[in-house]
C-alpha positions in Angstrom: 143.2 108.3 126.3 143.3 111.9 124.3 143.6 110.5 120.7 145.7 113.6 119.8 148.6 113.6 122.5 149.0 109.7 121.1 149.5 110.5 117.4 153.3 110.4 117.8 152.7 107.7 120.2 152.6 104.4 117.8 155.9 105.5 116.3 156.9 102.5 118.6 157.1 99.4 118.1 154.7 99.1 115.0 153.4 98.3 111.5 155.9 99.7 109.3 153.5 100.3 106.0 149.8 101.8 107.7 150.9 105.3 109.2 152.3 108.3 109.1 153.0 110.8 106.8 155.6 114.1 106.1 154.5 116.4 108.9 155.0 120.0 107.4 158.0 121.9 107.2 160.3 119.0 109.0 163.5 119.8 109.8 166.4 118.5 107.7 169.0 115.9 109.4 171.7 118.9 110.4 168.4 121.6 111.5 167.3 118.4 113.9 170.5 116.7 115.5 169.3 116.7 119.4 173.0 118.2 119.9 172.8 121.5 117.6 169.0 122.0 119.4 169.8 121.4 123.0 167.5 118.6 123.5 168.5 116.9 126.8 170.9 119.4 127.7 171.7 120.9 131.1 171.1 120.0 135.0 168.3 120.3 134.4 167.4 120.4 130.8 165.6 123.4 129.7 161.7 123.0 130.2 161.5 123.1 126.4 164.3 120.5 125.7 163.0 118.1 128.1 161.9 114.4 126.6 159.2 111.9 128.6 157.2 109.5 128.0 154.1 111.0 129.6 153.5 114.3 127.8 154.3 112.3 124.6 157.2 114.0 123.8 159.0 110.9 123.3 157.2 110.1 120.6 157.4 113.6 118.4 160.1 114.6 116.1 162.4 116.2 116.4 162.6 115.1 119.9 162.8 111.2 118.8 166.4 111.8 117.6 167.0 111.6 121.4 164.4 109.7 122.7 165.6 106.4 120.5 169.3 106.7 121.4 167.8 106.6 125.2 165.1 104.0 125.9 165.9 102.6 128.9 165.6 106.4 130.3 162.3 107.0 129.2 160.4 103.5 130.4 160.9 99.9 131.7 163.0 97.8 130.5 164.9 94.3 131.7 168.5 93.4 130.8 169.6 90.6 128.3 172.8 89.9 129.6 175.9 90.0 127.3 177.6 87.1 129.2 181.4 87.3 130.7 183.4 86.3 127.9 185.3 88.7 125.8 183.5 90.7 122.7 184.9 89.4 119.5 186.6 91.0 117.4 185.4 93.5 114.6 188.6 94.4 112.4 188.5 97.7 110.8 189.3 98.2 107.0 188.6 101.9 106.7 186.9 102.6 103.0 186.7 106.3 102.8 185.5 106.0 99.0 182.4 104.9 100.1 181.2 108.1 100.9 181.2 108.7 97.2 179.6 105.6 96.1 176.5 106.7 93.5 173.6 105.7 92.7 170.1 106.6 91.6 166.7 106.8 93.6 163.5 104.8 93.0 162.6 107.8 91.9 165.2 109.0 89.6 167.5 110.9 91.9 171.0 111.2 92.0 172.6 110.4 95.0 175.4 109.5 96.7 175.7 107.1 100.0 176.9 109.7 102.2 174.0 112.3 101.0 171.7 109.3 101.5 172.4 109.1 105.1 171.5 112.6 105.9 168.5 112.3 103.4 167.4 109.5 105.7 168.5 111.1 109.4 170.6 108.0 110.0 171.6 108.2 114.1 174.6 105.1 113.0 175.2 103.2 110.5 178.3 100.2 110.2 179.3 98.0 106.8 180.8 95.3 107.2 182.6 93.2 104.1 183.8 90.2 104.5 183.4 90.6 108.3 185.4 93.6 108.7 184.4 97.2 109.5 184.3 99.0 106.4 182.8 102.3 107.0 181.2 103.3 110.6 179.4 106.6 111.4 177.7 108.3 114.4 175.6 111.1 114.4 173.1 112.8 116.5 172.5 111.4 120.0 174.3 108.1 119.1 177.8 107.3 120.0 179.2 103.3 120.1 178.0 102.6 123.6 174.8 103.4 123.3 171.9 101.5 122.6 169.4 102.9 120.3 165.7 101.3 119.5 165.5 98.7 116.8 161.6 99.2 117.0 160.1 95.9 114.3 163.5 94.6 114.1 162.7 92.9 117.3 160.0 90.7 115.4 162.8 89.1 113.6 164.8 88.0 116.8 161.5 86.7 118.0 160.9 84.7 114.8 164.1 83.0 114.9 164.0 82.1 118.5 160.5 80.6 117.2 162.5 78.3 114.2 164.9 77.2 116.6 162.4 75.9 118.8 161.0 74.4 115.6 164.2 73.0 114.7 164.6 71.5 118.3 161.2 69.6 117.6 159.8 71.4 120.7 157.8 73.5 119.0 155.0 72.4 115.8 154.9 75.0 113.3 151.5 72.9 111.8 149.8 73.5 115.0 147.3 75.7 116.8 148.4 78.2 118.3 145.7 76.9 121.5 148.2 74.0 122.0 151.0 76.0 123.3 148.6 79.2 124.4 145.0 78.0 125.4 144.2 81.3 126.7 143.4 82.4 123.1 140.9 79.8 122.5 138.3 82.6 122.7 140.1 85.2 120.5 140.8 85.8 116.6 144.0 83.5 117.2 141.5 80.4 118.3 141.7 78.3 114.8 145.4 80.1 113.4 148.6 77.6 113.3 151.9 78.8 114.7 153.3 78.8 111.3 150.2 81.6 110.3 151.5 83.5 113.2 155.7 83.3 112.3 154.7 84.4 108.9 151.9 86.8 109.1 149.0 85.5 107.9 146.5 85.8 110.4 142.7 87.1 109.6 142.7 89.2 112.6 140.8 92.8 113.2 143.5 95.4 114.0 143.7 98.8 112.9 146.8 101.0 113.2 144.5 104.0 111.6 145.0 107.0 114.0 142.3 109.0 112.7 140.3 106.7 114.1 139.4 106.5 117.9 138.4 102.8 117.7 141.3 101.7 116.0 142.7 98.7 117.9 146.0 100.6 117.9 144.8 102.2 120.7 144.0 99.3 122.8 147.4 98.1 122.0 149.7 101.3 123.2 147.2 101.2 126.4 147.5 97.5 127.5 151.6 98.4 126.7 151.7 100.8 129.4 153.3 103.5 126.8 151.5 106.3 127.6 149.3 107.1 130.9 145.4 106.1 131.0 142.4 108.1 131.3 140.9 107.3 134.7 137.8 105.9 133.1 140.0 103.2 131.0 138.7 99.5 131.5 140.5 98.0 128.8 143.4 95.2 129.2 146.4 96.7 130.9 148.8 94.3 129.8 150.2 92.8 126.6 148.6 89.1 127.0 145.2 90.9 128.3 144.7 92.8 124.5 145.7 89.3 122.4 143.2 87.4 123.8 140.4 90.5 123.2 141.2 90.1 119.4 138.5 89.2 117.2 139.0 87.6 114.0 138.4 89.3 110.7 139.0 87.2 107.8 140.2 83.9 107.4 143.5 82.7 108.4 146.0 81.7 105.9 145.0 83.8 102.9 146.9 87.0 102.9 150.3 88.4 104.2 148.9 91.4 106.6 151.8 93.1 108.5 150.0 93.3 112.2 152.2 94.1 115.5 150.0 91.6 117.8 151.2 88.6 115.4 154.9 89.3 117.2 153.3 89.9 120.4 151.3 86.5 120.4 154.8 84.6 119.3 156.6 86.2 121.8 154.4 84.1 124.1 154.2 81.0 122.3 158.2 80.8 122.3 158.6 81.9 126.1 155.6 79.1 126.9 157.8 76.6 125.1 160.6 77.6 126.2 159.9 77.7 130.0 161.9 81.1 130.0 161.3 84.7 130.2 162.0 86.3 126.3 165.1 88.5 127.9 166.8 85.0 129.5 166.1 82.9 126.1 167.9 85.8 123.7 170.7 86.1 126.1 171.6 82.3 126.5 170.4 81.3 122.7 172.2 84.7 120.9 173.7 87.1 122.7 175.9 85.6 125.1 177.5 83.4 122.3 177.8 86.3 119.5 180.9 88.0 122.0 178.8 91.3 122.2 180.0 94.0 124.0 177.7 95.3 125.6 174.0 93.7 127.2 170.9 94.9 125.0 167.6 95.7 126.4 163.9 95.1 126.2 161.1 97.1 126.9 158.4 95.9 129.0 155.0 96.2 129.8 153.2 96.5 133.6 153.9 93.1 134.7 157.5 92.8 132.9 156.4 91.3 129.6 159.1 91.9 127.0 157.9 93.2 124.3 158.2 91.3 121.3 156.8 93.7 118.5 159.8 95.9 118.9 161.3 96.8 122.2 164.8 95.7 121.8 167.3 98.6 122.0 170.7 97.4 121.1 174.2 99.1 120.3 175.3 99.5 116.3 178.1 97.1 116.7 176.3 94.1 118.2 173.5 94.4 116.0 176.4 94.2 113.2 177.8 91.1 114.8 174.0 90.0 114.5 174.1 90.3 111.2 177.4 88.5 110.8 176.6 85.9 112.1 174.0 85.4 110.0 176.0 85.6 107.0 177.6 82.9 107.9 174.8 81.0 108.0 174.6 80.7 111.7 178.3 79.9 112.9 180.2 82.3 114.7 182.6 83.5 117.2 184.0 79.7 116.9 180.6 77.9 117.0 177.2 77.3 115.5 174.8 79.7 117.6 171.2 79.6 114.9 171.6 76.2 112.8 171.6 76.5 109.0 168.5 75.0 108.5 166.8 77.7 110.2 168.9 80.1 108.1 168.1 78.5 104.9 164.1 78.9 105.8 164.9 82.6 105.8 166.6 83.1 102.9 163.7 80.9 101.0 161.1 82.9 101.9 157.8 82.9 102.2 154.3 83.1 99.9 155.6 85.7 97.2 151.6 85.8 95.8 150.2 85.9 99.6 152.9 88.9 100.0 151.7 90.9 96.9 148.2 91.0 98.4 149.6 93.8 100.7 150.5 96.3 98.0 153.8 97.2 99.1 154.9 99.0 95.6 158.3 99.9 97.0 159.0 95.7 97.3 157.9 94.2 94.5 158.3 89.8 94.4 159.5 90.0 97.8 158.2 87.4 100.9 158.1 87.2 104.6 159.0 84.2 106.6 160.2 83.8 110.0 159.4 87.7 110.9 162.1 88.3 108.1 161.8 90.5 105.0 162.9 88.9 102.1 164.2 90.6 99.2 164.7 87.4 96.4 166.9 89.8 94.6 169.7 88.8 92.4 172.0 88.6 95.8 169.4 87.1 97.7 169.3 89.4 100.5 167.6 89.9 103.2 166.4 91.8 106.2 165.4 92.9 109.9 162.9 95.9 109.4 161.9 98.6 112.4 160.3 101.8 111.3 162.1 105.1 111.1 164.4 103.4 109.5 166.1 100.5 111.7 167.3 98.1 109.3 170.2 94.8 109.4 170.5 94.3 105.5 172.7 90.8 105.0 173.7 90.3 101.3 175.2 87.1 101.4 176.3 87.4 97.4 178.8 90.8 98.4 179.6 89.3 101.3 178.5 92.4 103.2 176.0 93.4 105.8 174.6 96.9 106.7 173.3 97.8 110.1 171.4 100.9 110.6 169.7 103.1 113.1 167.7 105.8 111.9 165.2 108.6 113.7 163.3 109.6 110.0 160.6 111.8 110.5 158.4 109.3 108.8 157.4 106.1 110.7 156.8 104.2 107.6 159.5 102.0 105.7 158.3 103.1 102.5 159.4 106.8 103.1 163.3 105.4 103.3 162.9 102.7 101.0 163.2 104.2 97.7 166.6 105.8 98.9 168.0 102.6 101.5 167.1 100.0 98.9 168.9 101.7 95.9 172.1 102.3 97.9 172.4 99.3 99.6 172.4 97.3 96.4 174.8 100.0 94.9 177.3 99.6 97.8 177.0 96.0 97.8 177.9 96.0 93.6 180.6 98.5 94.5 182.5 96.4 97.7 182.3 93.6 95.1 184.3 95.2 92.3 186.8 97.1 94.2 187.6 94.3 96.5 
């Protein structure tokens, strides 16, 4: 595998705090809309404009404000079925003041929300207050039909299929994860409880450091099937095949450690208990009862496993009826779809002092739980996190909920926050008073 043709590569589906920084001279939102350059555009597309998977050009900005609006174009991916019924209903309240909603950075800047959406190369972004559409834009590649990568927000669909399963008393959060999984009783994962796995606090050796060539990252993207292998190669070739090569580095239990294969290794645990492939369970558990309108998609490795660290791609709306739904703590579209004790976990949080040991500066006294990020701000919010920028914020206190789909330049979360996390707040303080 040439180590340079990948460094674009683990923009998918990955840690959103270890990689990636400004490349030079980057484009700014208007000088990189896929549109304006042509990417993608003609029968056939100009040699230049042309997107795979294979040559990595997938993977490289500014080419990945295409490539995210198109997934199931660029690899393999199985339906989750939207069901027959009818979507329901998003009503429209059109705020056109919120454009002009200001506020200042983490680092002192003014700003306003529309300049923050440029600043942050949204692709779509929908508000919703009080369950109605208050402000809705597309840009780029990205139109209302169109799915578009939710990259580590797929973690936190997987975690709450996992506390359902605890809730149904099928599956024991106290337990090994060998009980449900034997297969790992050789790797890192041998003497880790489910509940270490759901919340991230694993002792287990992976690397996402690109300068280096024996970073586990790149057994990961390889046994994924995301880019093509050297002929040599004799690593795994599939998903389950690199969890059980883990070895362990630490003890279990200790720390918060943000690591992709955690999601992975749930993602099998809740399709073991389940008895169903991960694509089936989301449909019938969410996404045939939330009225989407359209089916969503997962990516999926060599042998069709989905893949639960971050290859949903979904459209803006139903990921806002996602988040809806769990502002109101689990009931909607006229029944209850997650139960409220798995929403309440959530919003608890998890081990603020285990979460501090990771050093994120641009979250300080937040948690995880569940594969959630949890803010344990003043309006208790909470959030689905992918890199690039993918984000559901629910703020149960304003009554609102954000959902956002982003193609930023930078893979890393912490690029975006100390704009996102400002204005969301701001907007949320704003919908309140002016309501």
């Amino acid at each position: 595998m040439k180590k340079a043709s990948l460094t674009c590569l683990g923009l998918l589906l990955l840690s959103c705090s270890a990689f990636a920084q400004t490349p030079p001279a980057v484009p700014d939102a208007a000088a990189s809309d896929p549109k304006a350059l042509g990417i993608m555009q003609g029968f056939p597309p100009a040699a230049d404009k042309t997107v795979r998977i294979a040559d990595g050009s997938g993977w490289k900005f500014p080419q990945i404000r295409w490539a995210f609006s198109h997934t199931r174009e660029l690899g393999p991916t199985v339906d989750v079925w939207r069901g027959g019924g009818k979507p329901t209903a998003l009503p429209v309240a059109e705020r056109k003041d919120l454009d002009n909603v200001a506020f200042t950075t983490m680092d002192g800047k003014p700003m306003t929300w529309i300049q923050s959406l440029a600043a942050n190369y949204v692709d779509g972004v929908i508000v919703l207050h009080k369950g109605r559409v208050v402000y809705e834009k597309y840009f780029g590649a990205l139109d209302a039909h169109t799915p578009h990568t939710l990259m580590s927000s797929t973690k936190s669909f997987v975690g709450t299929l996992a506390a359902m399963l605890v809730e149904e008393g099928k599956l024991d959060p106290s337990a090994l994860v060998t009980r449900y999984v034997p297969e790992m009783k050789d790797s890192a994962y041998a003497d880790a409880t489910v509940r270490q796995v759901m919340d991230m606090t694993t002792g287990v050796q992976y690397s996402e450091k690109y300068a280096d060539p024996n970073a586990e990252i790149w057994q990961y993207v390889a046994a994924g099937g995301w880019f093509p292998l050297r002929p040599d190669y004799k690593g795994p070739r599939t998903l389950y095949g690199f969890l059980q090569n883990l070895k362990k580095e630490g003890d279990h239990g200790q720390a918060f450690a943000y690591k992709t294969p955690n999601a992975e290794l749930l993602g099998w645990i809740v399709q073991r208990v389940a008895g169903k492939p991960m694509a089936q369970l989301l449909s019938e558990t969410i996404w045939q009862k939330i009225g989407a309108e359209e089916d969503t998609l997962f990516a999926v490795d060599s042998v069709g496993t989905a893949t639960a660290g971050g290859g949903l791609a979904t459209t803006l709306r139903d990921f806002a009826r996602v988040g809806e739904m769990f502002r109101l703590d689990g009931r909607y579209n006229g029944q209850q779809i997650v139960p409220k004790t798995v929403i309440d976990d959530i919003r608890k949080g998890g081990d603020k002092e285990h979460f501090a040991k990771a050093g994120y500066t641009t979250l300080p006294g937040w948690s995880y739980r569940d594969m959630w990020w949890i803010s344990h701000n003043e309006h208790g919010a909470y959030t689905m996190r992918g890199i690039h920028g993918q984000a559901l914020w629910i703020d149960p206190k304003a009554e609102m909920v954000i959902a956002r789909f982003a193609s930023n330049p930078v893979a890393a979360n912490p690029a975006n926050d100390p704009i996102s996390l400002p204005a969301y707040m701001e907007l949320a303080k704003y919908l309140m008073k002016s309501d």
